[in-house]
N, C-alpha and C positions, 0 to 999 in steps of 0.2 A: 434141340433143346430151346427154351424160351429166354431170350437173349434177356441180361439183367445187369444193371452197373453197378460194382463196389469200389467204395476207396480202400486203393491198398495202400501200405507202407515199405519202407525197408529202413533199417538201423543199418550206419556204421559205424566200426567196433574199433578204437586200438586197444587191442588184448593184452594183458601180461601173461609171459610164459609160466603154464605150470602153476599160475594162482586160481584154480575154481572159483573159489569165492569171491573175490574180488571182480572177474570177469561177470559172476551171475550178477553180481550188483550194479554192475555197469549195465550188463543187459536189460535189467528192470526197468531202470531209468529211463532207456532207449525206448525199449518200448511202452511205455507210458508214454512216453511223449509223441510217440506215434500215432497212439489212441487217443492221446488228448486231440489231436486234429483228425479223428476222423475214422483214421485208419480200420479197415476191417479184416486186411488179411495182408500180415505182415511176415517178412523174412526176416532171419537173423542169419549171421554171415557162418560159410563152414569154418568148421572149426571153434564155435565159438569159445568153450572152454578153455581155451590155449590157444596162442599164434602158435606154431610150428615150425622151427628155424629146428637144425639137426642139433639138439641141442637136449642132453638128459632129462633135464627138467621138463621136458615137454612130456615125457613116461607120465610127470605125476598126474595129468592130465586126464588117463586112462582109467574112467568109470566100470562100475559094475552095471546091470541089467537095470538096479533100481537103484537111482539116484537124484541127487538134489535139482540136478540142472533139466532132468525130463521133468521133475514136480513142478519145478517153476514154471517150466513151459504149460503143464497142465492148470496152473493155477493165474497164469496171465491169461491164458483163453479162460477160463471162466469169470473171471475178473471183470475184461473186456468183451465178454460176447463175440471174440474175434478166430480167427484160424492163423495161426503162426507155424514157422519152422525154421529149424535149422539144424546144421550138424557137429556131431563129436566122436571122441573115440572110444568103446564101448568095447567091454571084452564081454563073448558068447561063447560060449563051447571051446573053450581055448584056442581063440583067436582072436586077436584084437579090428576092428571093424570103424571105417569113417561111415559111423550112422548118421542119416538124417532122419529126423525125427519133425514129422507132421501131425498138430494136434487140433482138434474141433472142440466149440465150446461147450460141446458137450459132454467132453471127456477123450473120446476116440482117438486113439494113438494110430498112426501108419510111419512105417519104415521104410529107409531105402539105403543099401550100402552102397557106397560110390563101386562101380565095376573095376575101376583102373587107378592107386595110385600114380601121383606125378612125381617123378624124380625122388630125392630124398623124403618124401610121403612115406614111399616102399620101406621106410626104417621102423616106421612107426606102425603100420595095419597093413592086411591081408584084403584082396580084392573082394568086390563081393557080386552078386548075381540072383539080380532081380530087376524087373520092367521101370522101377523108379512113378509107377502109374496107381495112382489111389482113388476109390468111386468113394467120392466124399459127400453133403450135404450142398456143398457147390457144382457139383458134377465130379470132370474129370479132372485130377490136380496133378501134374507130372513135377518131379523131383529131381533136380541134378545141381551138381555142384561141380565149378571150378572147370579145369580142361574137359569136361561132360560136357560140358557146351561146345565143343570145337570137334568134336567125333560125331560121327554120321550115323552110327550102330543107337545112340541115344536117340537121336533125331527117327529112327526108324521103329524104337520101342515105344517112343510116345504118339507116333503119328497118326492123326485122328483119331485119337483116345482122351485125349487131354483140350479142358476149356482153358489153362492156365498154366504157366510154369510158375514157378516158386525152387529158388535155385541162390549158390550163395559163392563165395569167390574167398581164395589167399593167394593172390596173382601175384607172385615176386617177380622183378628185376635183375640185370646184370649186377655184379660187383663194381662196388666205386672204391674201393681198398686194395686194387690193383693196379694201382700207379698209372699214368696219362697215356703212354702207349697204348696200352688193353685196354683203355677208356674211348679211345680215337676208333683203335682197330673196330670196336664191338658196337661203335655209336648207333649204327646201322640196322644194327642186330635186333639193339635195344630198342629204336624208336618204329621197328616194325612191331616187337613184344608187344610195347604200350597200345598199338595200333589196333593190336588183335584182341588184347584188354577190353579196351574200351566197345568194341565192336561186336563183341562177343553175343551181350543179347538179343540184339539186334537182330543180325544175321541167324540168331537161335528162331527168333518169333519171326521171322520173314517165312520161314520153312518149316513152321509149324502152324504157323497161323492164328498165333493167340499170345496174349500179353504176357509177356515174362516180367519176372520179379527179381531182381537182382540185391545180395545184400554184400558187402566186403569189408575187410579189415583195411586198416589206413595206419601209417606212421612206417618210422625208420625198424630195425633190426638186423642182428648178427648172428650169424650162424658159421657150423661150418662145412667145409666144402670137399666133399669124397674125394679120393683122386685113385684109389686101386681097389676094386672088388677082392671082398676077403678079408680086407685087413681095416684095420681102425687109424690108417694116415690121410689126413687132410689139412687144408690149410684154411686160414679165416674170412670170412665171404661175407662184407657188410652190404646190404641193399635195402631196397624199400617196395611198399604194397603200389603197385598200379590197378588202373582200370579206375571204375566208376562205382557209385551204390547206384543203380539206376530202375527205374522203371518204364515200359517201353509196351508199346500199344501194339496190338496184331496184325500191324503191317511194318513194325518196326521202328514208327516213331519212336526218339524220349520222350517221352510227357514231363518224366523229370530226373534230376541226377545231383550227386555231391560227390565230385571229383574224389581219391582218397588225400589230393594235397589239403585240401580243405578241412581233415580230422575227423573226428569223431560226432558226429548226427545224424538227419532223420528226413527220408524224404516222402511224401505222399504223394497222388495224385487221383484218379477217377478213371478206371479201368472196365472195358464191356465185355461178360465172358459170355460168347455165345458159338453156333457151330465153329467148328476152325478153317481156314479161309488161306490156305496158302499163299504165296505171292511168288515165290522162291522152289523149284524142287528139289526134293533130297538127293545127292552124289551117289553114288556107290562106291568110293574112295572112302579109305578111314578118316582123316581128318575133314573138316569146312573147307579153312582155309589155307591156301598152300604155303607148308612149314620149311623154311631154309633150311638146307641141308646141317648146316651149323646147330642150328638147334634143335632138330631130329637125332644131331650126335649128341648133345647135351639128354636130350631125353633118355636114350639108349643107355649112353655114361652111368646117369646117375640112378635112373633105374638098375639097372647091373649091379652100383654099388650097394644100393638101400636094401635090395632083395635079403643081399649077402648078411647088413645087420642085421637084419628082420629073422632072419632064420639063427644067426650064431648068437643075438643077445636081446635084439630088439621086442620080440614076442613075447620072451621069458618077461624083461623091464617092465614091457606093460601089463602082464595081468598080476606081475606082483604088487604094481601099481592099485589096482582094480582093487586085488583082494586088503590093501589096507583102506582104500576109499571108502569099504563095502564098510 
């Protein structure tokens, strides 16, 4: 392909739970101001419709096929002459779904449902299955979001298919509402979390060879915290968003970043999509980077528990959700 520079962008988002409205309005904002400097192809964070803490309110969150927040998306890229995405949760065929939605300024819609919810995710949507790979008016645009970037099977769908990723993040932390022992014991745990955060697209665009687009949610939040598959007991689990809104060149530079301590805004920079140019090879192990056994239990844990809502009330909440949204 014939090598070409665009400025991209990325928004970040602090979300309010289960508010649509109020979150599209913050999104507008955001990006606007993206495009006022420049930007030509910007992310918006997963999830953007709703943070995502296990928390009912996050059901209201849960669109139909045709809604306000794909219109907006459609109408900022016509707007701006630019290419944006992001994702939400979107009931199909009676299923709820963490879509990402990729639009062109010329209308053109592309999808991708994330393949694997994380942990208490699994409350909320059902997996989904597809390449996450769109042949755009840019070339090739690959789509992933959140621990999608830390899995090698992604890394292996987009590979030398994609000039670009375009990808968005709701990276939580340990609990701080678990008193100084569990704070001491887990420090360790935590400061590798944040580590793998931050690192994420880096190590994405090293081994794929082309600029990633990172966008994330920022601020405090509570939720709460599964403790037995099957049943609805759990305890309260305050934490906050890590990693970066970053953007990151095809060998892995940042070019630029707004930590999430930093809040809620906007960062750009001048990105070159052309062949893809490894630097890194892809594993054949599931994960990038290697996950402490601690928190490969934590995954297993609370996937285990989220399935279990998902299926006994979670699925039902959200397309009952859908069908008043509709």
């Amino acid at each position: 392909m014939q090598s070409q520079t665009i400025r991209a962008g990325a928004i970040q988002l602090n979300a309010a739970v289960g508010d649509v409205a109020h979150n599209l309005e913050s999104i507008e904002r955001l990006v606007d101001a993206a495009a006022a400097q420049g930007a030509k192809i910007i992310a918006i964070p997963e999830f953007c419709t709703s943070k995502l803490p296990f928390d009912v309110r996050a059901h209201d969150a849960v669109l139909p096929l045709d809604n306000p927040a794909l219109a907006l998306f459609v109408r900022l890229a016509k707007r701006h002459q630019c290419w944006l995405g992001g994702s939400m949760l979107i009931a199909d065929n009676d299923e709820v779904y963490n879509r990402y939605f990729f639009v062109e300024p010329n209308g053109d819609i592309h999808q991708h449902d994330k393949d694997l919810p994380t942990m208490w995710e699994n409350c909320f949507y059902a997996p989904g299955n597809d390449d996450g790979v769109f042949d755009t008016q840019l070339g090739g645009v690959g789509a992933a979001v959140c621990w999608e970037l830390i899995r090698n099977q992604t890394l292996q769908r987009m590979h030398q298919h994609v000039q670009v990723a375009i990808t968005g993040t709701h990276w939580w932390t340990l609990p701080t509402n678990w008193g100084a022992i569990t704070h001491r014991s887990l420090a360790a745990l935590g400061q590798y979390n944040r580590y793998m955060s931050e690192n994420a697209p880096a190590e994405f665009a090293r081994r794929l060879g082309v600029p990633v687009i990172q966008a994330s949610h920022c601020g405090t939040f509570r939720t709460d915290f599964m403790l037995v598959p099957g049943t609805n007991v759990s305890v309260p689990y305050d934490t906050e968003y890590v990693g970066a809104t970053q953007i990151v060149d095809a060998q892995g530079r940042v070019l630029a970043q707004r930590r999430t301590q930093e809040g809620p805004g906007v960062v750009v920079a001048d990105i070159t999509l052309d062949t893809p140019t490894p630097v890194q090879p892809i594993s054949d192990t599931f994960w990038v980077p290697e996950l402490p056994l601690l928190l490969r239990g934590y995954w297993h844990h609370q996937n285990a528990c989220g399935k279990s809502y998902y299926r006994r009330l979670g699925r039902e909440r959200g397309l009952a959700a859908a069908r008043r949204n509709a």
